[in-house]
N, C-alpha and C positions, 0 to 999 in steps of 0.2 A: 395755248400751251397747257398740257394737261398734266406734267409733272410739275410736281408743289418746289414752291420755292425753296424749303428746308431739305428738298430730297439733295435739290441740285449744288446745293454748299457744301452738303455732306460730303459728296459722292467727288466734288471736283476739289484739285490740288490747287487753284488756285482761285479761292471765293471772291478776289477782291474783282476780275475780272466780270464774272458774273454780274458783279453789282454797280460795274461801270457801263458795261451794257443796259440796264433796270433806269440809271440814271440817263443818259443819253436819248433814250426813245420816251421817258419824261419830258426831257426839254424839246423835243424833235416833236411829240402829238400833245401841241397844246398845255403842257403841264398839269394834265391831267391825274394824280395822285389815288384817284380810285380805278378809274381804269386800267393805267399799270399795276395795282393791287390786284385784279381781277384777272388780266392776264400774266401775272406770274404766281398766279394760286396765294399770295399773302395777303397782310394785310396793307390798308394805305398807312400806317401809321411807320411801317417798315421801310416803305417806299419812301419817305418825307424823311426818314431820321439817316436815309444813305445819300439824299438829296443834298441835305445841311452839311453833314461833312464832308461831301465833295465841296459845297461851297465856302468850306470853311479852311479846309486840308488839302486839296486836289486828290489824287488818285492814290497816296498816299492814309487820304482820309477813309478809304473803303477797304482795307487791313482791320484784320481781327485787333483787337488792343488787348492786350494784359489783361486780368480780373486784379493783378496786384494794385496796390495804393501805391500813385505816383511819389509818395513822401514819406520817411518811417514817420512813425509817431514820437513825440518826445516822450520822453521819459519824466511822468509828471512827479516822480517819487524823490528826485535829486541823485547824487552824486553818491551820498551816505547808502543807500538804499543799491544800489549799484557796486558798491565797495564789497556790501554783505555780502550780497549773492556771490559773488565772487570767491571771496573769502570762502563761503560752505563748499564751494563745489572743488576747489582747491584740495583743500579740508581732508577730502573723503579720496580715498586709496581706489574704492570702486568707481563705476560708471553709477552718475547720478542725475536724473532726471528733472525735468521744471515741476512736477507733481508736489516729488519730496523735499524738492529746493522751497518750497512754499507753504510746505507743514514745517518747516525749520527757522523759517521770520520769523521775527517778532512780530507781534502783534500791529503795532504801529505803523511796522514796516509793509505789509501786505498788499500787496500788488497782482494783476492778470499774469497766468501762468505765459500768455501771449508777451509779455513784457519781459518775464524771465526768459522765456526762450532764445527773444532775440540778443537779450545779454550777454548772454552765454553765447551765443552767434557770434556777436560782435566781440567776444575775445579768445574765440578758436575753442572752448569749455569742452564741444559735443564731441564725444567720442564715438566713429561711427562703429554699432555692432558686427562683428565678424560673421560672415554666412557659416551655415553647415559644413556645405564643401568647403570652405574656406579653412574653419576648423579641423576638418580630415586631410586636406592636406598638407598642414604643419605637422600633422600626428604622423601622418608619412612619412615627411621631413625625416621627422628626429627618426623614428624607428628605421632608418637606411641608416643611420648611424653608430645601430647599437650590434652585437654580433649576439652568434646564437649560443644556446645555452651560458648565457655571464646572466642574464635578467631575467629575476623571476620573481611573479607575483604570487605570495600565499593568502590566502585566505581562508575561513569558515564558514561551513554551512551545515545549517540545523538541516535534522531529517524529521525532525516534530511535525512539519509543516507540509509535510507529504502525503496525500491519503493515503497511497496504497502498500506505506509502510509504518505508520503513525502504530497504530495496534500492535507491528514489532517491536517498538520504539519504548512505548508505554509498557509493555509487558518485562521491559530489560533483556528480551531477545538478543537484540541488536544494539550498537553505540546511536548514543542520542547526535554525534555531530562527526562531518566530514571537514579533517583538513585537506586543502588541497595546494599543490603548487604548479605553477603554468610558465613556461618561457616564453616571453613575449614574441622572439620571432617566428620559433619555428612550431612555438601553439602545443608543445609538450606536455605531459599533464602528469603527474603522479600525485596519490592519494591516501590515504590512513585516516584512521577511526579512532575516535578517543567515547567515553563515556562524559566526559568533563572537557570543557575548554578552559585547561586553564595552562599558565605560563609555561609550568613542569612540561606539560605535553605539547603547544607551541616550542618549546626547546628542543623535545623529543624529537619532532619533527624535520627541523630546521637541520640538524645533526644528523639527519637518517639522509636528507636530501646532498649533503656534503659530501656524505659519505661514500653514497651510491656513485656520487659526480666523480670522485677522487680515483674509484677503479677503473676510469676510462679516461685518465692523463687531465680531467679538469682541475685545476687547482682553484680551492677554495677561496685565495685570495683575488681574486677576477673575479669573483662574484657578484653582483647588488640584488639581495633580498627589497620588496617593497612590499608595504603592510597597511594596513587600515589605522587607526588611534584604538585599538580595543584595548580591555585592560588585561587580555593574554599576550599580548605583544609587547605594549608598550608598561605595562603596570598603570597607576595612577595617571591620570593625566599632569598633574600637576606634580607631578615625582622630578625631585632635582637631580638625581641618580638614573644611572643609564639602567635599563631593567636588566635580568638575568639574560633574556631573551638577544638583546640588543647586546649585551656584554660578550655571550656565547658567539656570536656572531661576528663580532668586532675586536676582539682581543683572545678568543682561543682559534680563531677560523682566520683570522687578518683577512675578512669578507667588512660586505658595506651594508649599512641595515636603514633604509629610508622609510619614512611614512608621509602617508597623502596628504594636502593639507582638509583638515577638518571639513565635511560636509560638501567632500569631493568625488565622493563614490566611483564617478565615473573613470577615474584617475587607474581603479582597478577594472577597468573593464575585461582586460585578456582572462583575467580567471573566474570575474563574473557571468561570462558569456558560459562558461564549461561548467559553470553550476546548473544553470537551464539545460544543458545538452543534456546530459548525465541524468537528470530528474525525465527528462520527456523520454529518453533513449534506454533505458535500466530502469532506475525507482519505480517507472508507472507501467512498465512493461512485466516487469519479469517478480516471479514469487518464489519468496525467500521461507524455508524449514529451517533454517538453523543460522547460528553466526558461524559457522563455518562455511553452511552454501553460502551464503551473503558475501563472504572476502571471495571467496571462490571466484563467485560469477564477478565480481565489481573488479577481481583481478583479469578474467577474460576481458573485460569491457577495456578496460586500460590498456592493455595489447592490443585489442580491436582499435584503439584510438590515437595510440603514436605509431600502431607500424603499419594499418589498414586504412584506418577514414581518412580522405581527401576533405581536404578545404576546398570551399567553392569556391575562392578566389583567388587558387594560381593552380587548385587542381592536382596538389601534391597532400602527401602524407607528413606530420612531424619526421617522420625518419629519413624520408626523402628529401628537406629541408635540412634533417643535420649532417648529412654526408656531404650534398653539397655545399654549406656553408659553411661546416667545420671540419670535415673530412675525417669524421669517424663512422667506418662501416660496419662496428662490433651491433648488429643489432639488439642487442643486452641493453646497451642503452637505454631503451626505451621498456626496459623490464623493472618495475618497478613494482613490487609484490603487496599489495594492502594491509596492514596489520593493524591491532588497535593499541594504540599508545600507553596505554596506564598500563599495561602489560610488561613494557620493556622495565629492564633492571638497568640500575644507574648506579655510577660512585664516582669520586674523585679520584683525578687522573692528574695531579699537577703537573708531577713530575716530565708527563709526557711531552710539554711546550714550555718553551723559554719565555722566560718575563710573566708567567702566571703564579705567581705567589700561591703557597697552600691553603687552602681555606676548611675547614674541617663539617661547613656547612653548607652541603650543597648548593642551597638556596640563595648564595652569595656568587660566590667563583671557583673557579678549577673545575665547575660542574661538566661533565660528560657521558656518553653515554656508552654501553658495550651492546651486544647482542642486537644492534641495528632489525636486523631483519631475521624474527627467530621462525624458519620458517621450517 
């Protein structure tokens, strides 16, 4: 026989057979253990260790066996030591592993990470991680749930960090940062420029996007703004007072204003993907003489992107998404003109909504704003 005995294990479904054959023509020529080693290409000591467990197992005995141990091990640590573990992993709100389960013993208590694993085995602990796909589609899920233009994510983005516009940036040419806002389904974008990120111009913003929404039957109170923890959003982190931002949003708009949880970035993904688009598609293509071209072209670019660009993944335009989902065919909608923020004039408008108390300082409440889009 000139094919090797490990060829023929590999290659067949059912090895036990093989090696009742190996055994059989042992006992059949003399019991001869080298010879059969010879003629099936191994060695005799292979031939002799499936010989025993036939004699020991029958046919049964020439089955592959487990590599696992026929018995757990005990647990030489007791009961106390078992309690812990448990206890920590209880404990912890996150998924936590035998690693950090065993930086968090005591000293005394210290045990094989193989020991904690099967602990936590043996009382259901391991929580099995979610695939990718898995994760995309619960994010499907909910997103068939939400309708188009009510959700929208704002965010900022610096232009410092651009080369091919850094030198406009630096020179005061141009605004150092872009706000931007995105509708989560139907990938809507509108944009504005500020010099400063700070709350005044987050409000600015927030209020230009109500506003524009309001001329085409949306009402502001259907809305959910969603926002990062920055402190143009939210003020202080640790601020026991709702920010202006949040207030403006919440009690002059009867809109909803959420933020991600902390060190969830990807939580904003719909509007961070249109920060990269905009940067590779505009910023790094196109050169900018003045902050006039600059709104200019970045105004064409935002046309070109809710009523022209297709998404690649159904193949339609934001605008072709909003008719069919919302059934507005005003393509205005999707005109939303660039302007830079620290520009617009602002004042108190109490009077204008019920339940808003006067306040004499902007910076508080009644804050609103006029001349939305001074174009």
């Amino acid at each position: 026989m000139n094919i090797k005995y490990h060829t023929l294990i590999k290659n067949h479904n059912k090895p036990e057979e093989i090696r009742c054959e190996m055994v059989k023509r042992y006992y059949k020529l003399n019991c001869n253990a080298s010879e059969r080693a010879r003629q099936w290409n191994t060695k005799r000591q292979r031939v002799m260790k499936w010989v025993l467990r036939y004699e020991a197992r029958g046919f049964e005995g020439l089955k592959d066996d487990s590599g696992a141990p026929k018995t757990k091990a005990k647990h030489k640590k007791g009961k106390e030591v078992e309690d812990t573990i448990v206890k920590i992993v209880k404990n912890k709100k996150y998924r936590i592993g035998q690693d950090r389960v065993l930086l968090e013993l005591p000293e005394s208590m210290k045990c094989s990470t193989a020991t904690i694993n099967r602990i936590m085995h043996e009382h259901n602990l391991i929580k099995k991680r979610k695939r990718k796909y898995q994760r995309k589609r619960q994010c499907a899920k909910y997103k068939k749930t939400l309708k188009a233009l009510r959700n929208w994510q704002v965010d900022v983005k610096e232009l410092r960090d651009i080369p091919n516009v850094v030198a406009l940036v630096e020179a005061g040419i141009i605004p150092k940062f872009q706000y931007t806002a995105r509708d989560q389904i139907t990938g809507t974008m509108f944009v504005a420029y500020a010099w400063e990120h700070t709350m005044i111009n987050s409000t600015r913003f927030v209020s230009a996007l109500f506003e524009h929404l309001k001329g085409f039957g949306i009402h502001p109170g259907e809305l959910t703004v969603q926002t990062d923890n920055g402190s143009e959003f939210i003020g202080h982190i640790t601020a026991k007072k709702d920010s202006l931002f949040t207030q403006t949003i919440e009690k002059v708009y009867h809109a909803k204003h959420k933020t991600i949880p902390i060190g969830k970035k990807e939580w904003q993904g719909v509007v961070e993907s249109s920060h990269g688009r905009i940067e590779y598609e505009l910023y790094d293509v196109e050169n900018f003489s003045s902050l006039k071209d600059f709104l200019s072209k970045a105004y064409t670019y935002t046309l070109y992107w809710n009523l022209k660009r297709k998404k690649l993944s159904d193949k339609k335009t934001p605008m072709m998404l909003i008719k069919e989902k919302r059934h507005i065919f005003n393509s205005a909608v999707g005109d939303f003109k660039p302007f830079v923020l620290d520009s617009m004039k602002t004042y108190s408008c109490h009077y204008r909504f019920q339940g808003v108390p006067y306040v004499g300082d902007e910076v508080n409440l009644g804050f609103l704003l006029i001349h939305l889009h001074p174009r």
